[in-house]
C-alpha positions as CSV (number, residue, x, y, z in Angstrom):
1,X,77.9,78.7,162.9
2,X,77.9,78.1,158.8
3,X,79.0,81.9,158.9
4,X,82.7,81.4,159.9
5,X,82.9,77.3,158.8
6,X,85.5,77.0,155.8
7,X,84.6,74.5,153.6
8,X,86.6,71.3,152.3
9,X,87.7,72.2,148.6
10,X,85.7,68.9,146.1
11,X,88.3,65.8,145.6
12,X,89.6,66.1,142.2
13,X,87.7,62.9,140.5
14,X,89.0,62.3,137.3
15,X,86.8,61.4,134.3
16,X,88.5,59.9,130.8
17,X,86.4,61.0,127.8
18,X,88.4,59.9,124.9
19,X,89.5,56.1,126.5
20,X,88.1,53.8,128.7
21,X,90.3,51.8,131.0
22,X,88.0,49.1,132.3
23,X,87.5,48.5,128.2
24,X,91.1,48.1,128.0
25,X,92.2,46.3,130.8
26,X,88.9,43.7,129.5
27,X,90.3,43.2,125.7
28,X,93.6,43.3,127.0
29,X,92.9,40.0,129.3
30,X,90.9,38.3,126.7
31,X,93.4,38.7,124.4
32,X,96.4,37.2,127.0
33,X,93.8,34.7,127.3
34,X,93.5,33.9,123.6
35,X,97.4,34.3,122.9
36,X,97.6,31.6,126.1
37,X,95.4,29.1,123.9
38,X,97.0,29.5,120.8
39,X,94.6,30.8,118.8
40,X,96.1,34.5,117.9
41,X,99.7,35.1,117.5
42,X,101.4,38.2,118.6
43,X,102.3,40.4,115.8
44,X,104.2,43.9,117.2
45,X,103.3,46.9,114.8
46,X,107.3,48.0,113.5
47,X,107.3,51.1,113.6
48,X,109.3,53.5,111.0
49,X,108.8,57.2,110.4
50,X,107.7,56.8,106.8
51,X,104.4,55.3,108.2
52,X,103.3,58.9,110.0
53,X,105.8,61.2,107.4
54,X,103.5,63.8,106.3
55,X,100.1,62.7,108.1
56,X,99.5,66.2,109.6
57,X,99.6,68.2,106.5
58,X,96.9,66.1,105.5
59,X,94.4,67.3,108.3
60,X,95.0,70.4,108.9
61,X,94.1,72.7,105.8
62,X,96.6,76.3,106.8
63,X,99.3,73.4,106.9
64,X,98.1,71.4,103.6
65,X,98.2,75.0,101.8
66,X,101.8,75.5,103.0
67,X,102.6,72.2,102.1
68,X,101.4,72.8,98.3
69,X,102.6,76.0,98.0
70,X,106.5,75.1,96.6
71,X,107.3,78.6,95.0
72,X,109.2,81.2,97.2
73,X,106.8,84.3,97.7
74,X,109.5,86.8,97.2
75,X,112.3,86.2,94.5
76,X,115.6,87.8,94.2
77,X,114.9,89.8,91.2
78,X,112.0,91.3,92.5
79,X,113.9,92.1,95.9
80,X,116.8,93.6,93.5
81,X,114.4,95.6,91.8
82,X,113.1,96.8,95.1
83,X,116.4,97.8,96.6
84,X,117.1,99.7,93.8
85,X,113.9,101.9,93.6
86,X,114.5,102.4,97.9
87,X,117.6,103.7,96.9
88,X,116.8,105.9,94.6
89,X,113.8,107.3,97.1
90,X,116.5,107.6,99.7
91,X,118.6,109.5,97.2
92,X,115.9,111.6,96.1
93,X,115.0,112.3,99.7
94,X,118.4,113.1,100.6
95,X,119.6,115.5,97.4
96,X,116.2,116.6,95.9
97,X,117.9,114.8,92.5
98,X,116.3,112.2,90.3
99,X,119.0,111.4,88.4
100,X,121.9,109.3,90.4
């Protein structure tokens, strides 16, 4: 009777692309072993934000543009001189008048 059998759902298998554990755990015995003989030291990384400050600008281009781009798109006197000339649409709208 397939017809009316449910099936089990598949077991969720998980499969690392990017690391590979049984590499790890490997080096990371050898190295206990090595550090247990004395003949590597253990040196910890220090870490400090200076070291990664800036890193993702560097890859990605949209955010290395943003990052070189230091001038302001829109500056007050241009935005003055755009208020002004809205206004005086708005007035000429309003009364028909050019002159204020």
């Amino acid at each position: 009777m397939g017809l009316f059998k449910t099936r089990e759902p598949r077991k969720f298998r998980k499969v690392s692309i990017y690391t590979d554990a049984r590499k790890e755990k490997l080096e990371k015995l050898v190295n206990d072993v090595r550090r247990e003989q004395g003949e590597i030291t253990e040196t910890k990384p220090d870490y400090t934000q200076n070291r990664f400050k800036g890193k993702f600008s560097e890859f990605t281009p949209r955010a290395k543009r943003y990052a070189d781009n230091t001038r302001s798109r829109l500056t007050w006197p241009i935005a003055l001189i755009a208020i002004i000339i809205l206004i005086m649409i708005w007035h000429f709208l309003l009364t028909g008048n050019v002159h204020l």
